[in-house]
Residue frames as qw, qx, qy, qz and C-alpha x, y, z in Angstrom:
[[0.867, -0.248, -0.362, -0.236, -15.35, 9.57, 14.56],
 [0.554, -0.649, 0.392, -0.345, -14.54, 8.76, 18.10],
 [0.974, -0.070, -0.187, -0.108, -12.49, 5.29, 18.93],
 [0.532, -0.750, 0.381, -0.099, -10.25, 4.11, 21.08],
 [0.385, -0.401, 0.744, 0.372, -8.67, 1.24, 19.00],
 [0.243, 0.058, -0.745, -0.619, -8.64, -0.59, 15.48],
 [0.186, -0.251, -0.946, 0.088, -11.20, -3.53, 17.13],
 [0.031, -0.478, -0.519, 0.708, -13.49, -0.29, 18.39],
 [0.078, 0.402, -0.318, -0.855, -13.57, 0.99, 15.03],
 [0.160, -0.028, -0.910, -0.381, -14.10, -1.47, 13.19],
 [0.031, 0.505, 0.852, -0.133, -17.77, -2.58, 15.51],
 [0.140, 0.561, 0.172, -0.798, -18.55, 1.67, 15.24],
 [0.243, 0.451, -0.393, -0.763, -18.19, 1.60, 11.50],
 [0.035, -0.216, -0.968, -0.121, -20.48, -2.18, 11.33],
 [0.014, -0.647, -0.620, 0.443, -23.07, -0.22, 13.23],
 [0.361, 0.812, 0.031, -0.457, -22.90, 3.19, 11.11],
 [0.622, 0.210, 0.589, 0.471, -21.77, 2.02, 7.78],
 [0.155, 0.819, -0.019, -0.552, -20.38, 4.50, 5.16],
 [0.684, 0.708, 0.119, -0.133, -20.06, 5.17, 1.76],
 [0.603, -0.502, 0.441, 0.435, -16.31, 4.43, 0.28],
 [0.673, 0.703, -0.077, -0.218, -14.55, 4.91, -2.95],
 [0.743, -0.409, 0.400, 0.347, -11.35, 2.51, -3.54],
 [0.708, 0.636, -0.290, -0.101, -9.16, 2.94, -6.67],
 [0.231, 0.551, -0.802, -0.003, -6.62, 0.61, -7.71],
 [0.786, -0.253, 0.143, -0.546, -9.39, -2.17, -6.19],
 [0.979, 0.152, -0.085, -0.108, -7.82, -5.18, -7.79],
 [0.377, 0.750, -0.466, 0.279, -4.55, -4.41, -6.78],
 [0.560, 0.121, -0.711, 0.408, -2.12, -5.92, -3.89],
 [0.055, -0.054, 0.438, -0.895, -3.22, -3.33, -1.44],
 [0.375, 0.036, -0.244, -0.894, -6.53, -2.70, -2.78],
 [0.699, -0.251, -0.562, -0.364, -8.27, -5.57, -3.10],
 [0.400, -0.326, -0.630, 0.580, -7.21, -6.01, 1.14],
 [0.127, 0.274, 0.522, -0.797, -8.87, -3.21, 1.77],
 [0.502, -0.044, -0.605, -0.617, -11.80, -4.53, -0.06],
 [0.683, -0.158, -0.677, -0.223, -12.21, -7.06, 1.40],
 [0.098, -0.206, -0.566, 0.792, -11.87, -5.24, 5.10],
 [0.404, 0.115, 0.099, -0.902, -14.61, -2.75, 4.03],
 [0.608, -0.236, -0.657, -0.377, -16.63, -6.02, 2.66],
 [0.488, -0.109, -0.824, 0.265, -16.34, -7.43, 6.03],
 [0.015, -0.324, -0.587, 0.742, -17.41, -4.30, 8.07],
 [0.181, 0.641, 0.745, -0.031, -20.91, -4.02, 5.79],
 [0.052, 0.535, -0.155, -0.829, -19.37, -0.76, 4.28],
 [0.641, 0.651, 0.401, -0.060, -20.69, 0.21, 0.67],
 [0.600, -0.369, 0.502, 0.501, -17.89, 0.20, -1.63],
 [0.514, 0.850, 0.052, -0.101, -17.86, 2.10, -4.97],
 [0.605, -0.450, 0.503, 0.422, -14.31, 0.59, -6.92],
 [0.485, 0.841, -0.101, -0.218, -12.31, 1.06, -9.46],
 [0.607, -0.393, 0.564, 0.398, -9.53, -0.83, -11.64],
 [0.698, 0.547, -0.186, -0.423, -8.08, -1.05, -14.96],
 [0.978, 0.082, 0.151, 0.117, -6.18, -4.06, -14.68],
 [0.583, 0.731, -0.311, 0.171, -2.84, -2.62, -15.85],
 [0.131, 0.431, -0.784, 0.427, -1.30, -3.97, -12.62],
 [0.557, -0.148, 0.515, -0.635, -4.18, -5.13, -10.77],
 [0.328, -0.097, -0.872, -0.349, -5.88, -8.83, -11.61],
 [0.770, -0.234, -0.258, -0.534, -9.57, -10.15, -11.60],
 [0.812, -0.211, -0.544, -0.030, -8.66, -13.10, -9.75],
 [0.237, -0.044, -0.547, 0.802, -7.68, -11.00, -6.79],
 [0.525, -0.172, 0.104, -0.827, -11.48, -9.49, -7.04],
 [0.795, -0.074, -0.595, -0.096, -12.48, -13.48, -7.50],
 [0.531, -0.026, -0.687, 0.495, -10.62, -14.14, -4.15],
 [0.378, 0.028, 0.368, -0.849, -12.18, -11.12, -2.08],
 [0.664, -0.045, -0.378, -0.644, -15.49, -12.92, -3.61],
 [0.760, -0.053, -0.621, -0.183, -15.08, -16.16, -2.17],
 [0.367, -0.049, -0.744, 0.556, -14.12, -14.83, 1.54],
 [0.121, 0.059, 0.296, -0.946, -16.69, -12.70, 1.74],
 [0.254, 0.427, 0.861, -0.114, -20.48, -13.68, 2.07],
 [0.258, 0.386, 0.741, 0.485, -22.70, -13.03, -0.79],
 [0.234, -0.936, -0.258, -0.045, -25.00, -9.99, 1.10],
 [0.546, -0.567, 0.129, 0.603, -21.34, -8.69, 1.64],
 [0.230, 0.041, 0.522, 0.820, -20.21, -8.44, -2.06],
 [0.202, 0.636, 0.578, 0.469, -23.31, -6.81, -3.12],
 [0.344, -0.774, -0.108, 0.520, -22.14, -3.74, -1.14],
 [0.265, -0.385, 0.454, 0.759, -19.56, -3.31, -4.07],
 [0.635, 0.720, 0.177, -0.216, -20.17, -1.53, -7.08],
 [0.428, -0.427, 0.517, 0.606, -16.93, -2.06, -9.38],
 [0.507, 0.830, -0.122, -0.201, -16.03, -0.10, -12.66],
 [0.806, -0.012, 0.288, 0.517, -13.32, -0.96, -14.99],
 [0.329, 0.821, 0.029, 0.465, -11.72, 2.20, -16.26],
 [0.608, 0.281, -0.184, 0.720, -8.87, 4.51, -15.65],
 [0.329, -0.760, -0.389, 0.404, -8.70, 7.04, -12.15],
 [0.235, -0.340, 0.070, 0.908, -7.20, 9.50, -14.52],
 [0.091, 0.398, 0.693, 0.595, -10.23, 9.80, -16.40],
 [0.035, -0.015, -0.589, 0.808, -11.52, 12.73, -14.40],
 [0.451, -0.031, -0.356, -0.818, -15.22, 12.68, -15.99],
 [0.651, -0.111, -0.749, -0.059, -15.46, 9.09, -14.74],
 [0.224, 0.115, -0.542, 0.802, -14.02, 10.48, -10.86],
 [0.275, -0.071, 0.162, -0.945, -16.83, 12.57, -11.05],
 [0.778, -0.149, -0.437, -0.426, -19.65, 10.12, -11.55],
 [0.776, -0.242, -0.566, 0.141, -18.23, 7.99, -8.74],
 [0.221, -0.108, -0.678, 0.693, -17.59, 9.97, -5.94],
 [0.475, -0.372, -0.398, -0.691, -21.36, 10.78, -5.64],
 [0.761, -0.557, -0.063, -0.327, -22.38, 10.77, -2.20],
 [0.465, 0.620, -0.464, 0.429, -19.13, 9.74, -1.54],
 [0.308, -0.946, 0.078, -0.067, -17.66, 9.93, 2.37],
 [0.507, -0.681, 0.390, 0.357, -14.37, 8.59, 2.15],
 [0.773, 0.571, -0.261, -0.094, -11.77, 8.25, -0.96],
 [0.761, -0.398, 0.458, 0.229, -8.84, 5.62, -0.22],
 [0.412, 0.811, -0.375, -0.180, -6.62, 6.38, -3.54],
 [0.723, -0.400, 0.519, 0.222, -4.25, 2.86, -3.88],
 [0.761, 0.542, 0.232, 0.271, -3.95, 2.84, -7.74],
 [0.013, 0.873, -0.341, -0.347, -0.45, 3.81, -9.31],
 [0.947, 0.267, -0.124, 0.130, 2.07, 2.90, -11.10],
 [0.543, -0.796, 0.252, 0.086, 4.33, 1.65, -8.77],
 [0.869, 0.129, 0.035, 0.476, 8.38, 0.47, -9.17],
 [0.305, -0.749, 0.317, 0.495, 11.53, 2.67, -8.77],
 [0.379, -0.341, 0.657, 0.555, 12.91, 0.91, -11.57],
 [0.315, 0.685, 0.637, 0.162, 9.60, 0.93, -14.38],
 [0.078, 0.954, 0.051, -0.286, 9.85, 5.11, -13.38],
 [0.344, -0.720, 0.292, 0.527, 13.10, 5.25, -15.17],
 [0.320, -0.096, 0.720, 0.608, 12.54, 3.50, -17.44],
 [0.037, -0.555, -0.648, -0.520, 9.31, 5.27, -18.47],
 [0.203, -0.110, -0.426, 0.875, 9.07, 8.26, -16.81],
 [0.340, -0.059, -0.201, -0.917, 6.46, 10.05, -18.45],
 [0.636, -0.296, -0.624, -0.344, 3.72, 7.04, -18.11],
 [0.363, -0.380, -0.699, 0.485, 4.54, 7.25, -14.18],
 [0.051, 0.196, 0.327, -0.923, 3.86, 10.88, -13.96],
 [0.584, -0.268, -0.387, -0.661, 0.39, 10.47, -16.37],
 [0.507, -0.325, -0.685, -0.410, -0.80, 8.05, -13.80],
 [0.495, -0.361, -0.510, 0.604, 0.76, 9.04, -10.39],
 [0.024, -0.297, -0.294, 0.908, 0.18, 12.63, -10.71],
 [0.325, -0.058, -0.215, -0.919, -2.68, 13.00, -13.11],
 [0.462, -0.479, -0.731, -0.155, -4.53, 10.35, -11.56],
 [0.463, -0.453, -0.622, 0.439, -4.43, 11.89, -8.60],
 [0.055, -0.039, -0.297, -0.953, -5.06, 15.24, -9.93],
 [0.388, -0.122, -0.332, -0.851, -8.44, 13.85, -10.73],
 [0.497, -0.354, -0.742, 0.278, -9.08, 11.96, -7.54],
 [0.113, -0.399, -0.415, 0.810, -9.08, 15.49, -5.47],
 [0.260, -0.060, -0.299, -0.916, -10.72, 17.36, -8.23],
 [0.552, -0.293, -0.660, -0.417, -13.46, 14.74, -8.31],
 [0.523, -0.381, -0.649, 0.400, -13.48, 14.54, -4.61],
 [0.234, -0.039, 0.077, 0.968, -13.48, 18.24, -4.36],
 [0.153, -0.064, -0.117, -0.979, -16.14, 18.89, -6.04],
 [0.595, -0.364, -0.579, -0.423, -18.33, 16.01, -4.44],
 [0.192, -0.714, 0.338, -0.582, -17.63, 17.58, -1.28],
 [0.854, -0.076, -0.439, 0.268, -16.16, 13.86, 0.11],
 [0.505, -0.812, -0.183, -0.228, -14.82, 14.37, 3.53],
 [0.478, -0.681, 0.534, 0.146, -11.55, 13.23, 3.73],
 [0.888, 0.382, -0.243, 0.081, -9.42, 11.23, 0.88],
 [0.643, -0.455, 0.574, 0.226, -6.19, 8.96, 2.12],
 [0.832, 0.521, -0.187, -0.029, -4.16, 7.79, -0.74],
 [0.920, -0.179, 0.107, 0.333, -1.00, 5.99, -0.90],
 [0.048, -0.932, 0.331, 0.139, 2.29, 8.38, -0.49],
 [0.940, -0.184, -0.167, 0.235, 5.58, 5.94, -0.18],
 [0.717, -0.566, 0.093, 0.396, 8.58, 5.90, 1.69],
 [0.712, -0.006, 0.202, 0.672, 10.81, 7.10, -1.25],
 [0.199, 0.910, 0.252, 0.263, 9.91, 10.38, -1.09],
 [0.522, -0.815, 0.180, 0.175, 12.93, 10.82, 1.55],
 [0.474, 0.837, -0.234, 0.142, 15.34, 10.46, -0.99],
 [0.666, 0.190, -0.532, 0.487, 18.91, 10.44, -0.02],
 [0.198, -0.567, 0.605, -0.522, 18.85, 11.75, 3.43],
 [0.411, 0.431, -0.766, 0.242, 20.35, 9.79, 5.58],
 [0.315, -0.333, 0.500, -0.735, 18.58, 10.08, 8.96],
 [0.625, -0.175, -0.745, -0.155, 17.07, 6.98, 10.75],
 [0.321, 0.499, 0.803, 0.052, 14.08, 6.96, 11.32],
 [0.242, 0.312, 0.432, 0.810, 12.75, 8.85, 9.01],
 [0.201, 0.414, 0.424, -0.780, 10.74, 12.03, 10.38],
 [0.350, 0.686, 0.632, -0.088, 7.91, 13.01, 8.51],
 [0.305, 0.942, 0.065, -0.128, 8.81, 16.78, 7.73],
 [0.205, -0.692, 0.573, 0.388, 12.86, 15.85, 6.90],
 [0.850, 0.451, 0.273, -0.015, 13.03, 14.77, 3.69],
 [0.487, -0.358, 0.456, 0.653, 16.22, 14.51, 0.98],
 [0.124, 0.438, -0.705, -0.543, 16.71, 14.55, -2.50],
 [0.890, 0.256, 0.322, -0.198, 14.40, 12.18, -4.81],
 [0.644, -0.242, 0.668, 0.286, 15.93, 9.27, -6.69],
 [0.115, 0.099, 0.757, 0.635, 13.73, 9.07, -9.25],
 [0.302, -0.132, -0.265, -0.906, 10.56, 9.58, -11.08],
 [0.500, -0.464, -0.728, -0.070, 8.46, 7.59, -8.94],
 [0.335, -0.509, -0.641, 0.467, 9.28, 8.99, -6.02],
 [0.074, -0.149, -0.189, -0.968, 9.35, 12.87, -7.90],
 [0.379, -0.270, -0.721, -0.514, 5.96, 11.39, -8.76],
 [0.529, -0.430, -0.703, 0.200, 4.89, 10.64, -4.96],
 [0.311, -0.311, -0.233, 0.867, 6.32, 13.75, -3.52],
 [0.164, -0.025, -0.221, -0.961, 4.24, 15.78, -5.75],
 [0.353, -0.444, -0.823, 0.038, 1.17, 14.16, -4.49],
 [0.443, -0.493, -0.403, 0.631, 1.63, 15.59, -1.37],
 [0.243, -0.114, 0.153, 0.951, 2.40, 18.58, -2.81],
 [0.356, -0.228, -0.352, -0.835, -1.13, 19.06, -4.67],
 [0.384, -0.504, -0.770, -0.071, -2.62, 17.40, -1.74],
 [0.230, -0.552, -0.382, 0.705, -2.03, 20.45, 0.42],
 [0.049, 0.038, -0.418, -0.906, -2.56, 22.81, -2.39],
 [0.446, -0.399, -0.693, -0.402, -6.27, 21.23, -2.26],
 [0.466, -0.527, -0.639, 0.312, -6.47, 21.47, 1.07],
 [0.287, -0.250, 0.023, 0.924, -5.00, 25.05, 1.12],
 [0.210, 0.074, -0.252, -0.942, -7.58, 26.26, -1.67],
 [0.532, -0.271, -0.590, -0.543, -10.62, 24.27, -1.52],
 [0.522, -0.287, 0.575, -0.561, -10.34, 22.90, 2.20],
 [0.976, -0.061, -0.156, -0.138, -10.33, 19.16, 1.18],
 [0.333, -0.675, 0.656, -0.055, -8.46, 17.41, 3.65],
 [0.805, 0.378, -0.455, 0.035, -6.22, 14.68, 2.53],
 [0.786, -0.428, 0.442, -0.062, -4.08, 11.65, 4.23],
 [0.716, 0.532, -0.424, -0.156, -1.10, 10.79, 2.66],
 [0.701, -0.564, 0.433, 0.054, 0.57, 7.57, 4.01],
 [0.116, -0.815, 0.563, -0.071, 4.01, 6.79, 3.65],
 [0.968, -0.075, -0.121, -0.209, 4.52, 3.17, 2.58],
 [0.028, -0.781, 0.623, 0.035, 7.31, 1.28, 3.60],
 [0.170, 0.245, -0.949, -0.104, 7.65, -2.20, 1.90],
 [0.659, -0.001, 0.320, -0.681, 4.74, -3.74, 2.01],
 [0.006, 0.254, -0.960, -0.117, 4.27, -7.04, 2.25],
 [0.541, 0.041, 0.718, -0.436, 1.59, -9.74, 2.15],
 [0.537, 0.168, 0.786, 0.254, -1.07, -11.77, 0.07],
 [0.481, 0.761, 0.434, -0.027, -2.22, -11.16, -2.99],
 [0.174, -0.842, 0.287, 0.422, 1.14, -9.40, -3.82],
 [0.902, 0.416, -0.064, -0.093, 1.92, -10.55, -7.34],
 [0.746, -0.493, 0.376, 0.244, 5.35, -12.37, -7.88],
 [0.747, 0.538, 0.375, 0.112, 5.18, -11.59, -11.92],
 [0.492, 0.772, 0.024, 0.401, 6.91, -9.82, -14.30],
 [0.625, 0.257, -0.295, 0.676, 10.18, -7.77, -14.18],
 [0.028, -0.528, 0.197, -0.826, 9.12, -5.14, -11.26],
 [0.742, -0.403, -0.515, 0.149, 8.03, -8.02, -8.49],
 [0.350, -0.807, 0.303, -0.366, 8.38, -6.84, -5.17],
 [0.330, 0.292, -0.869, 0.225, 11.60, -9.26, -3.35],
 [0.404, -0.216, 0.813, -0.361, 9.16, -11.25, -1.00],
 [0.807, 0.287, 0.378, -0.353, 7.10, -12.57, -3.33],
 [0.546, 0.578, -0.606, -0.001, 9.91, -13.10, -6.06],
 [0.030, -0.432, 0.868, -0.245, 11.90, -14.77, -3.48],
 [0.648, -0.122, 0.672, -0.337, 8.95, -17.13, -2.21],
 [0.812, 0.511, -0.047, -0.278, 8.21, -18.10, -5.60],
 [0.351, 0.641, -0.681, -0.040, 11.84, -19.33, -5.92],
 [0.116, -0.421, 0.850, -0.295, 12.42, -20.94, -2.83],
 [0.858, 0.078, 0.431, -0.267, 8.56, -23.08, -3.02],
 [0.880, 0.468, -0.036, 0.076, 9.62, -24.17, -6.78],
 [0.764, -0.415, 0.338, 0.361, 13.39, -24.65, -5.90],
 [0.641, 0.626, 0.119, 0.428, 14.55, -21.89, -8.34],
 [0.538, 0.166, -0.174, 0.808, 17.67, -19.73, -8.31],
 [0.141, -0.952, -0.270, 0.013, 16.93, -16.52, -5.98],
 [0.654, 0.204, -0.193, 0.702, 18.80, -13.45, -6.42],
 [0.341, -0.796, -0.334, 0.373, 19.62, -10.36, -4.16],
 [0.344, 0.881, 0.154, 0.285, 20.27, -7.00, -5.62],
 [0.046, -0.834, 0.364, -0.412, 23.39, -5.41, -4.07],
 [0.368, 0.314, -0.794, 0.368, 25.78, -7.26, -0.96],
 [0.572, -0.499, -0.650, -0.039, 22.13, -8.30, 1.04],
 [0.320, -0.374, -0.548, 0.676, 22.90, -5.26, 3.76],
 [0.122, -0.182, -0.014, -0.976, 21.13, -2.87, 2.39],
 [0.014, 0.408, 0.802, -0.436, 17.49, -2.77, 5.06],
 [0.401, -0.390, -0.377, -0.738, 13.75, -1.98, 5.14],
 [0.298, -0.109, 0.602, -0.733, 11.34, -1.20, 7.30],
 [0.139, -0.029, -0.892, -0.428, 8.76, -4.13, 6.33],
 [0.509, -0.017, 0.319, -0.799, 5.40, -3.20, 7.06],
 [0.049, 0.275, 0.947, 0.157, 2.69, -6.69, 6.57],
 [0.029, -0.257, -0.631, -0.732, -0.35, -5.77, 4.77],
 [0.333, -0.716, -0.575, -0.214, -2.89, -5.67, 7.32],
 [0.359, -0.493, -0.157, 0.777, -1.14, -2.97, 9.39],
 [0.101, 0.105, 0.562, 0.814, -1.84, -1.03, 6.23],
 [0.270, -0.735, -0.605, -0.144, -5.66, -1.87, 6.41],
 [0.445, -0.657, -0.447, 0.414, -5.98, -0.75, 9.75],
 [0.295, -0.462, -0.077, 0.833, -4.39, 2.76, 9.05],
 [0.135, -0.247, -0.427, -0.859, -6.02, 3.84, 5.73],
 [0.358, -0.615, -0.696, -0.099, -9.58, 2.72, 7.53],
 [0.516, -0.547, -0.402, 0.523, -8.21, 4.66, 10.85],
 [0.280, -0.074, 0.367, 0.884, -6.76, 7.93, 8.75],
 [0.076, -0.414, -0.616, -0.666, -10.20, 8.18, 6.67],
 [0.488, -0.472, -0.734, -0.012, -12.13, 7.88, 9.66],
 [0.480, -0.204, -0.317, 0.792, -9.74, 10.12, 12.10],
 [0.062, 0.961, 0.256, -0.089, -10.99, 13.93, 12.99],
 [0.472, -0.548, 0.182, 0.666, -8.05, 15.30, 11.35],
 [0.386, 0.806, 0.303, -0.332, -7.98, 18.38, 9.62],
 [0.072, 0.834, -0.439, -0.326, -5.69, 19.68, 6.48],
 [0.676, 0.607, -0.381, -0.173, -3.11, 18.00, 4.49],
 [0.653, -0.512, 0.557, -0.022, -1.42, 15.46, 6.88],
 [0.907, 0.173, -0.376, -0.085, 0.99, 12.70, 5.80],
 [0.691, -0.498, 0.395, -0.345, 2.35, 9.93, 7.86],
 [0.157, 0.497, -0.846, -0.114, 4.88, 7.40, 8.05],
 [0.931, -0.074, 0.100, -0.344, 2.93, 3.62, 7.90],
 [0.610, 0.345, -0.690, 0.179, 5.58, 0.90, 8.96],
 [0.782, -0.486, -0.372, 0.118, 6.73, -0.96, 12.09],
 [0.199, -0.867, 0.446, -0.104, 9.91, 1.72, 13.27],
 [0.908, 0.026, 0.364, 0.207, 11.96, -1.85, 12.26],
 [0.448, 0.694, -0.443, -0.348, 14.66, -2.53, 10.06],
 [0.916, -0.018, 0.401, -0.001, 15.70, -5.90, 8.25],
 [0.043, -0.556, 0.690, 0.462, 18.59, -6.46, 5.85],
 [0.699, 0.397, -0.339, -0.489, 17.91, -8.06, 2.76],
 [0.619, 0.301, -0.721, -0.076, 19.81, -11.04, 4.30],
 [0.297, 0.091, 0.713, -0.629, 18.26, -11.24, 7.34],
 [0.635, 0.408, 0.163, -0.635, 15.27, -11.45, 5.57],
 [0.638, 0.227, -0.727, -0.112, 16.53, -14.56, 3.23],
 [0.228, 0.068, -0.936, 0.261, 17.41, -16.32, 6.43],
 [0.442, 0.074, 0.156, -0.880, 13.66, -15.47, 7.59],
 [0.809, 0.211, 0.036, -0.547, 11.73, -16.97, 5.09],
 [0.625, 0.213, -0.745, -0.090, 14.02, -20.00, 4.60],
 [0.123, 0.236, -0.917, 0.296, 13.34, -20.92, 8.23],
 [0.772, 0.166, 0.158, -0.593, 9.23, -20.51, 8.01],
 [0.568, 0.443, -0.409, -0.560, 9.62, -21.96, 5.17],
 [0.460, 0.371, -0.765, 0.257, 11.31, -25.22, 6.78],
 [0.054, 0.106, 0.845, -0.521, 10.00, -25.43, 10.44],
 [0.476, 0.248, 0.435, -0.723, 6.37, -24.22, 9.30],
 [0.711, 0.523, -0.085, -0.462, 5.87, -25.85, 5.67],
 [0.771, -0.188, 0.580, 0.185, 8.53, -28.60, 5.37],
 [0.708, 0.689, 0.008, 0.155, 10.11, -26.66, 2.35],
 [0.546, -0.593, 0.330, 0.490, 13.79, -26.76, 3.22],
 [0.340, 0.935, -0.099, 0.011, 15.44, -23.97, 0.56],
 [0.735, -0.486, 0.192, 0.432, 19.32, -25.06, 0.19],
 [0.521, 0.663, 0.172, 0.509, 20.16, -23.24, -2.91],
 [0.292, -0.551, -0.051, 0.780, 22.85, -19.93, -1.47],
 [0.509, -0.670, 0.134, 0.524, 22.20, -16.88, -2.85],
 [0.545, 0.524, 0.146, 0.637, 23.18, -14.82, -6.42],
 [0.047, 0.868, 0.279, -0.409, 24.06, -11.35, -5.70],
 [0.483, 0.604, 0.368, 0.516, 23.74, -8.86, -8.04],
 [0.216, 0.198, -0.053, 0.955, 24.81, -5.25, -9.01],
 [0.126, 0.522, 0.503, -0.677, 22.85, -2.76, -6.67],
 [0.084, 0.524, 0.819, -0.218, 19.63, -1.15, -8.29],
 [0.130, 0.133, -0.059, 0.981, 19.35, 2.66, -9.69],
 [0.388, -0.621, -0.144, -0.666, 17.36, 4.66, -7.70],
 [0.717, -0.516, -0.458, -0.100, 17.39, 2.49, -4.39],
 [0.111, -0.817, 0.295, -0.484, 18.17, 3.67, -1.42],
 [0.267, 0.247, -0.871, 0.331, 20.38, 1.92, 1.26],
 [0.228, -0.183, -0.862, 0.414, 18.76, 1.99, 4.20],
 [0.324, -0.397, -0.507, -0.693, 15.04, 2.71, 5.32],
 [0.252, -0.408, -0.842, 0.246, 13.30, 2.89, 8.79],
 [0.146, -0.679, -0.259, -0.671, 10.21, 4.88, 10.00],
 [0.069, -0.196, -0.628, 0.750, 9.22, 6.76, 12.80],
 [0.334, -0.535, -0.691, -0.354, 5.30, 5.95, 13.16],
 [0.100, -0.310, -0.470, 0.820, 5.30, 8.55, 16.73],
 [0.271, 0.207, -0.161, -0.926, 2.84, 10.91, 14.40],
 [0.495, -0.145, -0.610, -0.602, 0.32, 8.63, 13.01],
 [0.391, -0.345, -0.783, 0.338, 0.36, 6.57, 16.41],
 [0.111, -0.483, -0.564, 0.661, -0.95, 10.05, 18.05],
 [0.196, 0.089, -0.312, -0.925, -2.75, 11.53, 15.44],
 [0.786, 0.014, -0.229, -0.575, -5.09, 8.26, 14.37],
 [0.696, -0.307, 0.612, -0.216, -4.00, 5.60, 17.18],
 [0.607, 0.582, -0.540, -0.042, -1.58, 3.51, 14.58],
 [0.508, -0.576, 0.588, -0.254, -0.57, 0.70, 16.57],
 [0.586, 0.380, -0.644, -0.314, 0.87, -2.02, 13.97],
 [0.829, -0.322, 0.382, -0.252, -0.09, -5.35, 15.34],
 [0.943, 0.057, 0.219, 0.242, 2.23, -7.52, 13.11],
 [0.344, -0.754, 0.490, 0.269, 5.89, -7.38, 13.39],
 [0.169, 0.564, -0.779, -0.216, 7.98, -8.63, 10.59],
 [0.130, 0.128, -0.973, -0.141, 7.71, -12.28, 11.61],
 [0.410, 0.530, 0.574, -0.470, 3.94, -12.57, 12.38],
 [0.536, 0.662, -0.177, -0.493, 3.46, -10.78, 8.71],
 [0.243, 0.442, -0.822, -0.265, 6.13, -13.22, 6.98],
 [0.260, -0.001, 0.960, -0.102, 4.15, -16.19, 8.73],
 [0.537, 0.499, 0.532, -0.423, 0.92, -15.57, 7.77],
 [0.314, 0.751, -0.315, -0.488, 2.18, -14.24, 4.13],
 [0.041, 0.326, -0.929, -0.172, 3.93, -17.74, 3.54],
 [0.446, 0.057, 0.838, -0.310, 1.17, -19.73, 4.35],
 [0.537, 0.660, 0.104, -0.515, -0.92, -17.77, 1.58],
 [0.651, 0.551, -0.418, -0.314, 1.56, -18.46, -1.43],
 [0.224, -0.244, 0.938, 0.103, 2.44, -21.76, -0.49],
 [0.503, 0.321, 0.732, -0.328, -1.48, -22.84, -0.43],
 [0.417, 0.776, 0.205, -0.425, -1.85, -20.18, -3.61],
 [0.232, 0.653, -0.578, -0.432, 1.51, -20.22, -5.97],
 [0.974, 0.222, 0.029, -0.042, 1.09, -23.38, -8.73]]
């Protein structure tokens, strides 16, 4: 498909409307690009089991989107490694957008084996099932830690290091059987490259929170916030709807084979740059004034210092052109869990 930007795409794919398959639907990612494809009058075939994802993120896509919207979506509850199930739902199929895993550096270590059943054998039986319903192009979610310990900034696409751990083992082999599909069956595949994603619907719970939504949750309810390591270690912070825009753009794109791509802003923030951030939204844009300094803790196993991308390859491949920097993403992201965290 032909288009010249995101805002071009978007009115092409309102006018022809295609068939989609989302796993991980209820998730942080997921359920945003739900509720993009609700908006552009796509038909939406989803999938969640709740083991990270939550109903009241499908409840929220429900209540921004008009009623003749949601009945685009069929949603299943069951598991994306169930490949019997795969097969029944990509029927007719034309794109597969793959967001379900189980994500965390630290969860993979400590349970290695349950990351690789659901990172690699789900995703096993995402191409198989896509494969053999001859689906046109599947995108699924790579991430940034597949670069391991090398050192180089930004990160290139084909220089990679050493994995940390079993997540990112877990990611890297993706890739791996996504060309391997692409190599023996000719199903082409998009893997992107997260780097830190941010935004709403990102959960702030349990012990494997991502640090912007942990942290806002402290600073609205004036509770201790702590920082993993001496606050210089950096990320490239990508905001959630930059995301959208590239899985949508990726699926869509006339590219052929086993591509994967870095999805971020070429940025980098320090974990304490990025405290002094959201305490000053927080303060000049919400009148929550955060005076608590500060714990840090012992650094992390598995994390890597320092993190930025070079997006040169997706920008000329499928016209990637993140519209929200860092602070755009952090404003719009605050507003959400002030209005949304009890």
């Amino acid at each position: 498909m032909k288009f010249s930007n995101y805002e071009d795409l978007k009115e092409k794919l309102i006018q022809t409307p295609k068939k989609w398959f989302l796993t991980g639907a209820a998730g942080f990612i997921g359920s945003n690009l739900l509720q993009e494809l609700l908006e552009l009058k796509q038909e939406v075939v989803a999938i969640d089991n709740f083991s990270n994802g939550h109903r009241s993120n499908l409840d929220d896509v429900k209540s921004k989107v008009l009623e003749k919207k949601w009945k685009n979506l069929s949603f299943y509850e069951g598991d994306f490694t169930n490949s019997e199930l795969m097969n029944k739902l990509c029927k007719g199929v034309d794109y597969v957008l793959h967001q379900g895993a189980l994500g965390s550096v630290p969860r993979s270590i400590k349970d290695p084996i349950r990351s690789n059943h659901h990172n690699v054998g789900g995703q096993l039986s995402v191409l198989e099932a896509s494969k053999n319903n001859g689906v046109q192009k599947v995108v699924y979610a790579s991430s940034s830690s597949v670069y391991g310990d090398h050192s180089m900034l930004p990160k290139i696409e084909h220089t990679i290091g050493k994995q940390l751990s079993p997540y990112a083992v877990s990611k890297y082999v993706n890739e791996l059987y996504a060309k391997v599909f692409f190599d023996t069956y000719e199903l082409s595949s998009i893997g992107l490259r997260y780097f830190n994603v941010f935004g709403r619907r990102q959960s702030p719970e349990g012990a494997y929170a991502a640090v912007i939504p942990l942290w806002l949750r402290a600073m609205i309810r004036n509770e201790q916030l702590f920082i993993n390591g001496d606050g210089e270690t950096s990320r490239d912070f990508c905001y959630v709807k930059n995301v959208i825009q590239a899985n949508i753009q990726a699926a869509v794109s006339d590219t052929k084979g086993a591509e994967v791509y870095n999805i971020a802003c070429n940025d980098q923030t320090t974990l304490n740059q990025l405290f002094n951030h959201l305490k000053d939204i927080l303060s000049s844009e919400c009148g929550i004034h955060y005076k608590k300094m500060p714990v840090y803790k012992p650094f992390r196993e598995g994390d890597i210092r320092h993190s930025r991308a070079d997006i040169k390859k997706a920008k000329e491949d499928f016209k990637y052109w993140p519209k929200y920097k860092i602070q755009k993403g952090l404003e719009e992201t605050i507003h959400w869990y002030v209005s949304n965290l009890k």
